[in-house]
N, C-alpha and C positions, 0 to 999 in steps of 0.2 A: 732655497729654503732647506735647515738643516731635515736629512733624515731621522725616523725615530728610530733608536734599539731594535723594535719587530722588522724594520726595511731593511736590516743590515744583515739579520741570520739567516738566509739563504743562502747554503753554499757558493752559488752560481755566481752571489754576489761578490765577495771573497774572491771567487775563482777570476772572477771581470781585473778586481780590483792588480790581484797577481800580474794577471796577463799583461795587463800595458806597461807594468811598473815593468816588468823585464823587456816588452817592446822596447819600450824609453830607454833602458840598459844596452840594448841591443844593438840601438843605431848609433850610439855614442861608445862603443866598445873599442876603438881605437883611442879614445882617450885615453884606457888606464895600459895605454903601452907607455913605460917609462921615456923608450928610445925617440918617439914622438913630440914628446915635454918639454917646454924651454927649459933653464937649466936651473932656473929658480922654482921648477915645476917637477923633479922628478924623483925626488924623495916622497913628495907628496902621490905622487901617480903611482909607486910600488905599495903605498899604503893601500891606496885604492884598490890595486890589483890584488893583492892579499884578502881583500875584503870582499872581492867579488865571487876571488875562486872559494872563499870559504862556503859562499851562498851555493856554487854552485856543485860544491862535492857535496853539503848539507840536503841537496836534490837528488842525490844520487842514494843517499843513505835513505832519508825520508820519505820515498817515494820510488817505489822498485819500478813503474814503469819508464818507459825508453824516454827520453829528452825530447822535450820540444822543440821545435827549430832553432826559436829564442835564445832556450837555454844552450843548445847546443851550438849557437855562431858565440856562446860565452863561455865556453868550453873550450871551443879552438886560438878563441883570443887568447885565452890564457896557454895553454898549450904552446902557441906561438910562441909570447913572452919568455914562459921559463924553458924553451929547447932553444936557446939562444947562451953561446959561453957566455956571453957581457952582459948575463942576468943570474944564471944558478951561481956560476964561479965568484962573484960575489959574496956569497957567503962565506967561502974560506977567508976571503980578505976581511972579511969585517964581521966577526963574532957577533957582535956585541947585535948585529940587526938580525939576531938566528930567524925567530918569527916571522920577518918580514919573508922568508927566502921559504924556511919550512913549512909556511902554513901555505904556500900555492903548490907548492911537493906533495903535501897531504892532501890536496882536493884533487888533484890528479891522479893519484894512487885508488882514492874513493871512485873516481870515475874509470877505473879502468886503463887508465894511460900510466905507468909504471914507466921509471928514467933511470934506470941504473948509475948512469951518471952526476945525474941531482941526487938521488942518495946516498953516494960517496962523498961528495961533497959536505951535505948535512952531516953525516954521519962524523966527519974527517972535525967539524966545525964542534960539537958534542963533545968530542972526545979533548977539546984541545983548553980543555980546565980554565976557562972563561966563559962561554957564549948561555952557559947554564948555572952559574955561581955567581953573576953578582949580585950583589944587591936587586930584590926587584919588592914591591909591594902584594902582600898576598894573592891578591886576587890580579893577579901580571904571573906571579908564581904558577894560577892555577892553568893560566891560559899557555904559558909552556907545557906541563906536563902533558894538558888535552892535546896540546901541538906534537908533540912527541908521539901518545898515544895515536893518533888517528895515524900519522906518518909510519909509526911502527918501526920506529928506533928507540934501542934500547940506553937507557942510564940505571944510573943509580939517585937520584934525587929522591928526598921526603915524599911519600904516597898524599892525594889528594886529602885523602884523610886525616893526616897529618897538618896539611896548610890549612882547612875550613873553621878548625876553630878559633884563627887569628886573623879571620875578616869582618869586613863592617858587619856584612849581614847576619852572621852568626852572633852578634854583640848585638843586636836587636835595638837601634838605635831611635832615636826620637824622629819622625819622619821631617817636620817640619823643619829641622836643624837640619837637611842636609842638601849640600851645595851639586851642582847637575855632574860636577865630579864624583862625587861621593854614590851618587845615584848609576853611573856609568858602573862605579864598583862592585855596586848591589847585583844589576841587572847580569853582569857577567861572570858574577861567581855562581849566579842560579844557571846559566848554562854552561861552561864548563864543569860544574860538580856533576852534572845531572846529563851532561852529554848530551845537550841540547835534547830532552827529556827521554832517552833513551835506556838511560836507567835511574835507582833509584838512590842516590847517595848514602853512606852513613854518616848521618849528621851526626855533630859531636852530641853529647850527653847535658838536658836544658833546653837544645834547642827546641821550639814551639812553630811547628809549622802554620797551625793556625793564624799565630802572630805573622810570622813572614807571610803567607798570604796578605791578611791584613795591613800590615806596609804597604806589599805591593800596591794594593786600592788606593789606598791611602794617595802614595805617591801618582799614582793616576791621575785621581782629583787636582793635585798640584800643577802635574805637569801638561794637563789637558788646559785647565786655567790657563796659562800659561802659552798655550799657542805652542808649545813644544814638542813637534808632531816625531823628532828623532826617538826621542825619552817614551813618548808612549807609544812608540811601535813598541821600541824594546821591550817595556815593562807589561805589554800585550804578551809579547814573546816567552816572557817569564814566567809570566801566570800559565800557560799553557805547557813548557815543559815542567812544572809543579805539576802537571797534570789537571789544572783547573780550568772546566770549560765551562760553569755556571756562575759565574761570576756576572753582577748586573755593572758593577764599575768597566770590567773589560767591554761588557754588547754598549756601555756610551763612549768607550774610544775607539771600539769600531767605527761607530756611526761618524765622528772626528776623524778619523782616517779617510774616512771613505768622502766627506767634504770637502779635506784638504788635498785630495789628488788633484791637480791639474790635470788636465782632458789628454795630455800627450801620456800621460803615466807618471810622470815628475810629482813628489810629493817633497816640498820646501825642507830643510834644514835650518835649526835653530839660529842666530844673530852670530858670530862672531867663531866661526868653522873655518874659514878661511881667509888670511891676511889680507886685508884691500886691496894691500898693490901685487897677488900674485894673480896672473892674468890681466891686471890691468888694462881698461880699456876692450877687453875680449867679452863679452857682455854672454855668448856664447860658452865661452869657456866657466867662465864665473856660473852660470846657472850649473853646469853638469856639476862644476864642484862643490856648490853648497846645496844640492841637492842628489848626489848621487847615494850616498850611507844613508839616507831617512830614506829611498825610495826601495834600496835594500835589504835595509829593515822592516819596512813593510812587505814588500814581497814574501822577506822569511816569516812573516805572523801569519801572513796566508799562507804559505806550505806547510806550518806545522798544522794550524788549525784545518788543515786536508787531510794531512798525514794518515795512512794507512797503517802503520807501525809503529805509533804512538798512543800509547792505551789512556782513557780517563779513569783518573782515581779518584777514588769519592774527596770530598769539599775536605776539608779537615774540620772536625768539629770548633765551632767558634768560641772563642777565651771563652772565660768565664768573667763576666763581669768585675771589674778592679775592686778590691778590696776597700771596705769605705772604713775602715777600723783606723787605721793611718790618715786616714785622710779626714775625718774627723775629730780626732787627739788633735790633728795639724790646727783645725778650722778652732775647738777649745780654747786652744792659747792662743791663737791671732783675736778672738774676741775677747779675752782675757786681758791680752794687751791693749786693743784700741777700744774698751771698753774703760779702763784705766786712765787712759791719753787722751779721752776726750773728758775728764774729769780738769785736768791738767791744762786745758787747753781754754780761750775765751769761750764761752756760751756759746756764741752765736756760730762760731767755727766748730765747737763740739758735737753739735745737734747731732751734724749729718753720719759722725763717726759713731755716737752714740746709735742711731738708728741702723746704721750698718749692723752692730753690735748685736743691736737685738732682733735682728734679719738671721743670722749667724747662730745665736741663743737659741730660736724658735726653730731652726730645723734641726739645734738640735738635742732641742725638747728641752732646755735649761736657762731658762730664762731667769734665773736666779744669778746666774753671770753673771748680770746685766745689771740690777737691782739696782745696786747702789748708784752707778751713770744716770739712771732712766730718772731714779725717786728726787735725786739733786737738780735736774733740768727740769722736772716737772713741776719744781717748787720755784724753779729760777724764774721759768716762764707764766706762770699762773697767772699774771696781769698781763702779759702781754699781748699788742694790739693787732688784730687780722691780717697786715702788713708784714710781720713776721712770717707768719705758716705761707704766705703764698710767693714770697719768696724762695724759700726752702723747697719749695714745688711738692709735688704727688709725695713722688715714693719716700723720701724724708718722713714728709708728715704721717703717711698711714705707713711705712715701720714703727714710727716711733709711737702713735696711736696703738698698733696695738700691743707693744710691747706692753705697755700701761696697762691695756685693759687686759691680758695674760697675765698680768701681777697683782691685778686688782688694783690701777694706783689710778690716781686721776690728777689733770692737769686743765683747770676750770677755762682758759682763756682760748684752750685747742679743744673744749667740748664745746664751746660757744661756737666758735668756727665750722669745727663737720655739723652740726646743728643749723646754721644760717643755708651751709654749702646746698645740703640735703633738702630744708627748705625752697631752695633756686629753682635746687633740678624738679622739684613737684614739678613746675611751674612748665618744663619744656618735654618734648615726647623725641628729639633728636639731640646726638652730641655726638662730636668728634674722635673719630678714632684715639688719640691722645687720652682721651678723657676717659677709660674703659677702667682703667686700674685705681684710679680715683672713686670710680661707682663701687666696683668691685668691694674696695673697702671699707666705704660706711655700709653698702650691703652689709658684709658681714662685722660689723659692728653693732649693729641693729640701729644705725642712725637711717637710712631707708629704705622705704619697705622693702621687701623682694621681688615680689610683684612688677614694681614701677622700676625698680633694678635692672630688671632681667627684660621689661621692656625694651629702656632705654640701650644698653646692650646690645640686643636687638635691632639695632638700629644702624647698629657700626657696620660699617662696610668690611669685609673680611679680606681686601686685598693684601698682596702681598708690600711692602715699600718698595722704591724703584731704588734701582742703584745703581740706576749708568750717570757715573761722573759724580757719584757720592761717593763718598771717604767710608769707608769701611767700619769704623770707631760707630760714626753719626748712624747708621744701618743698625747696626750693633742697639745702640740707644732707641731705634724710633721699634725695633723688635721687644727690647722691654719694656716701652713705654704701652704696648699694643698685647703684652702676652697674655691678658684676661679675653683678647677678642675670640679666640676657636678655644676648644680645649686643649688641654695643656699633655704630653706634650705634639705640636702641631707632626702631620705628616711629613718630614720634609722630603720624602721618597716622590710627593706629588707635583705635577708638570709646573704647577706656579711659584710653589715653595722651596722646590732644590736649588734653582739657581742664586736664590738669596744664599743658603745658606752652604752653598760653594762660593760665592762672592767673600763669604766669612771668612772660610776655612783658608783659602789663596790669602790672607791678608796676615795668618798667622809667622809664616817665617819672614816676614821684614819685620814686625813686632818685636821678635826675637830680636833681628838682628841690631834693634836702633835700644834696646832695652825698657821697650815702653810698656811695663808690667801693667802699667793701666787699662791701655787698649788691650793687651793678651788677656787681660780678666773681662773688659767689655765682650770680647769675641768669645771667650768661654760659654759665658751667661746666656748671650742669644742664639748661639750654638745647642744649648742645652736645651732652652726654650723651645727650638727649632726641634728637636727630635735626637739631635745627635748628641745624646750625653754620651753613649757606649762608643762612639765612633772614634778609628786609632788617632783622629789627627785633634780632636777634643779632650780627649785621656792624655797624650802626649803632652798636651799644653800647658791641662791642667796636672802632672806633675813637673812640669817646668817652673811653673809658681809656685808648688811645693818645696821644692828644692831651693827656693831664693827664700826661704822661713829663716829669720835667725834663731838664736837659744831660746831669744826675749817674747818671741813670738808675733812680732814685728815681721813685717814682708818686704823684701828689696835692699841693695845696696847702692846706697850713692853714692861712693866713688868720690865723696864731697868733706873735707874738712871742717867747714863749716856750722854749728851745731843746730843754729835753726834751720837750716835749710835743709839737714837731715832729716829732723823730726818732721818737719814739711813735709820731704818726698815718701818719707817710709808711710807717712800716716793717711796720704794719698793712696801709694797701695796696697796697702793691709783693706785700709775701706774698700777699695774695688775687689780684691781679692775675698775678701770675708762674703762678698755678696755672689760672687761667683759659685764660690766653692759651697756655697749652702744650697744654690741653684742644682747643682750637681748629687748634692745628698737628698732631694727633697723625692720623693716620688711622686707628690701631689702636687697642686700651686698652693702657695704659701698661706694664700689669703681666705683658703677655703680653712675653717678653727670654727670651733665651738664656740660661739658668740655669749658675752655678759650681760648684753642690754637686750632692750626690748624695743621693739619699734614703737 
């Protein structure tokens, strides 16, 4: 059974979790001797070994008392390795791997074991106008300088300060668009800038730490979904040297940490770390290697989150709510336009855009938009028979209903209809959750009473939807079909409601990446519904849809020559989108308005 958040803040607990993870390290520390390795193994094993010693000079810094045994039979291992010619003298030979050689130089030096002879070597490597000038990508860049820095050899290269403002994280990017590479970038430009939190960088000028905090979270949620226990140690790690220890996203990837430990200390590694066929058959070997860097990185979220020489800084104050000025001019002309296109379009195809339209109109507060669409259907349909509206389902019908009655217009064959419906329901004292937003609206219509409204209502069971082995869209849909059941907008911080709406947020970047603007606007709406309008991976999305606006005010590009099937797909997402993005401006539910009629 998973733990809760409160089972996992005891130090002791952290302290358990450390301990085995470097047991586990401990009794497999001849593995990351390269000399050991078959020969398709041991480029791979100096990585490891670089990766170990860093953990363990980072013990050395982070925590002034004396080595554990643990750490210390991981000390000697490494020790071993690099006082070996046919391990440091490699680096003269091959520039290009400086890091791999100088960052177990650096953890040694940290620890106390100083090689004059491996420093000569680095030193000799530095000097020889390669091993630090070619090409690397920023945040590779920053991870040399820090290499250098801790090593305590001198260059001449651009100061850290200089490379921070041409990385991802500094560019403050859209979380859900970034691939476990791009996130690898992030998490490691926060501890090399920040010296694995030891000091406090200067970030360039713009940046918002509160937003990067906020990423990080963000990226949590994803990466926790995701079963991706490598990425959320790290991004544990992050948050912490940010100085951030009240973070409620970090106390639930603890508790995800502390699940995914295996009983020996091994804590699994993401899919596709290690090539299938190296080890091959070693069933032994293959666990330590797709599992040795997550049990690492976990180990180091515990040492900092101990850390005695690591200070907390206050939270950074949280954004400020996104600008809805933009985002409402945006939402204007998309009802502008598919208020227009469903003029344009067959009647019975038009309804639903029309009604979108005046979903759109109504938050925000211009229903005059709308007018001409609403006044021409209303006249279209006047005879039309019961058959129609219950096609068109709920939310069709009562958009479009009260777009009418906010204009004062009326459409006799859809008052005859909420009139019979309103009628039925006297008749019964239970209805189905589905049916909530349906009441909702001849409530406030004044087709029934409120009383027997609010009964019926009442009556709805307030579960959450299941969503194991639902499609995420369909979730999405059965949360607005359900969004009159609690008030609006729902908890989603509570034990029944968060996992829906991480089930959401996880569904956002395949969305992205198959270009299904539709479901990204599905996922917005119950998103918003769900409590998370301010949330980074909601704001993110919904300017993702923003940015897909053309001049016309039309939403999406089809990538399609063809001219119906344009007008098809665009008119598709503008209607999802216009209902979205009104969901987002609304602060209330839409359905609560000052009513015309009278019961």
């Amino acid at each position: 059974m998973a733990a809760t958040p409160a089972e996992v803040d005891p130090p002791e607990v952290r302290c358990a979790v450390e301990a085995r993870a470097i047991a586990w390290l401990a009794a497999r520390r001849t593995r990351f001797d390269p000399e050991r390795a078959e020969e398709a193994g041991v480029l791979f094993a100096r990585k490891a070994l670089v990766e170990l010693a860093l953990l363990v000079g980072l013990r050395a810094r982070l925590d002034p008392s004396p080595l554990d045994p643990d750490f210390g039979l991981l000390l000697d291992q490494v020790a071993d390795v690099a006082g070996r010619a046919s391990y440091r003298e490699l680096v003269v030979r091959d520039e290009g791997a400086l890091l791999l050689y100088a960052g177990t130089y650096a953890a040694l030096r940290l620890c106390g074991r100083e090689d004059p002879e491996f420093r000569r070597a680095i030193e000799q490597a530095v000097s020889g106008r390669y091993a630090t000038c070619f090409e690397r990508i920023p945040y590779r860049q920053l991870d040399l300088l820090h290499t250098l820095e801790l090593a305590g050899v001198d260059h001449t290269l651009p100061t850290v300060d200089a490379v921070l403002p041409h990385t991802l994280l500094c560019a403050d990017p859209s979380a859900f668009k970034l691939a476990d590479r791009d996130i690898y970038a992030i998490t490691h430009t926060v501890f090399y800038a920040t010296d694995f939190g030891l000091r406090t960088p200067n970030w360039p000028n713009g940046f918002d730490s509160a937003r990067a905090v906020g990423l990080l979270e963000a990226l949590l949620v994803l990466c926790r979904r995701r079963g991706n226990a490598d990425l959320v140690a790290e991004l544990v790690c992050s948050l912490f040297c940010l100085g951030v220890r009240d973070s409620a996203e970090a106390d639930r990837a603890w508790t995800f940490l502390v699940d995914v430990q295996e009983a020996d200390g091994r804590v699994d590694g993401p899919d596709g770390v290690v090539h299938p066929k190296l080890g091959e058959g070693d069933v032994e070997y293959q666990k330590w290697a797709t599992g040795y860097h997550t049990t690492i990185v976990t180990a180091l979220a515990c040492l900092l989150a101990r850390s005695p020489v690591l200070t907390q800084r206050p939270r950074p104050t949280a954004p400020l709510p996104a600008d809805t000025n933009g985002l409402e001019e945006a939402l204007r002309r998309s009802v502008v336009w598919l208020s227009e296109a469903s003029l344009t379009d067959a009647a019975d195809s038009g309804l639903p855009q029309a009604a979108a339209a005046a979903r759109g109109a109504r938050a925000l507060g211009r229903l005059d938009l709308v007018e001409p669409a609403l006044s021409a259907l209303a006249g279209h349909f006047d005879a039309a028979p019961d058959q129609l509206w219950v096609r068109h389902g709920v939310e069709v019908v009562a958009e479009f209903a009260r777009g009418l009655d906010g204009l004062g217009l009326a459409c006799d064959s859809l008052e005859r209809f909420l009139t019979s419906t309103a009628a039925a329901l006297r008749e019964v004292c239970v209805v189905p959750a589905d049916a909530s937003a349906g009441i909702r609206c001849l409530v406030d219509l004044g087709v029934l009473a409120a009383d027997h409204g609010a009964a019926l209502l009442a009556s709805v069971t307030h579960a959450p939807p299941d969503t194991d082995g639902v499609a995420a869209g369909l979730v999405a849909l059965r949360i607005a079909q359900r969004a009159d059941q609690v008030p609006h907008p729902r908890a989603a911080d509570g034990a029944s409601w968060r996992p829906v709406a991480e089930r959401l947020a996880a569904a956002l970047p395949a969305a992205y990446r198959n270009y299904q603007l539709g479901e990204m606007a599905a996922l917005v709406r119950a998103l918003t519904i769900l409590g998370w309008g301010e949330h980074r991976l909601t704001r993110d999305a919904a300017a993702f849809l923003l940015s897909q606006q053309t001049p016309t005010g039309a939403v999406g590009y089809p990538a399609r020559d063809g001219g119906n099937d344009r007008a098809r797909a665009q008119r598709a997402w503008t209607q999802s989108c216009v209902i979205a993005l009104a969901e987002l401006i609304t602060p209330r539910p839409l359905g609560q308005m000052a009513c015309r009629r009278v019961a």
